[in-house]
N, C-alpha and C positions, 0 to 999 in steps of 0.2 A: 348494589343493585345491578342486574343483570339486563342488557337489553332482550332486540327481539331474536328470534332464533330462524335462518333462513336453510329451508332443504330445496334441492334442485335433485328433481327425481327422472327416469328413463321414460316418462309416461308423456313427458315432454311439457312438465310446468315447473315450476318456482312456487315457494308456500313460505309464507310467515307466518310464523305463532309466536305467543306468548313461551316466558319461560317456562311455565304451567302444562301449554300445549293446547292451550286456546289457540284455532286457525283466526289469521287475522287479514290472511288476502293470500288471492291465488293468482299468479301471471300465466298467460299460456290456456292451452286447451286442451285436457286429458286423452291421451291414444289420442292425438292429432298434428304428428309433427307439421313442423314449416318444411317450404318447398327448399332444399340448398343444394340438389346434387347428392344427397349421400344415398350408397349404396351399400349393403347391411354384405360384408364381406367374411371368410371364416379368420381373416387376421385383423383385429381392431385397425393398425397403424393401415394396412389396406383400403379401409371402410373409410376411415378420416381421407384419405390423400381421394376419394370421391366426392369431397364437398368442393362445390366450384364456387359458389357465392353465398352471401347470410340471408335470412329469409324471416322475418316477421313472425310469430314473435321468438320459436325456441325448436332446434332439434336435437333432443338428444342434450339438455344443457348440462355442466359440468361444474361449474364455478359462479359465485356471483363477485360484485364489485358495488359500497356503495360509497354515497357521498352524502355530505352532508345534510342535500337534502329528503333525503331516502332515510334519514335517522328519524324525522316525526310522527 
């Protein structure tokens, strides 16, 4: 059995679904990044080295991380 399946998208949220593809929760707020300093540059490594601080709840996320109790 497979668990849940996590996307992190450029729209600036986090989505879990089912393995199916039932959405099962959304973090974040669609086209509304957080405030961190980034500025949208024509070199990615450019645009990143313009984030000066992290900023509630996602810009631009990339990755996720969970633990244990993020499994329920």
């Amino acid at each position: 059995m497979f668990g849940s399946v996590y996307c992190m998208d450029d729209d600036h949220t986090v989505t879990k679904f089912t393995p199916e593809g039932k959405l099962l929760m959304v973090l974040g707020n669609k086209d509304q990044p957080s405030d961190t300093g980034y500025v949208r540059q024509s070199d990615l490594y450019a645009s990143l080295a313009t984030i000066t601080h992290g900023g509630p709840p996602f810009n631009r996320p990339t990755g996720v991380a969970l633990s244990s109790l993020a499994m329920s």
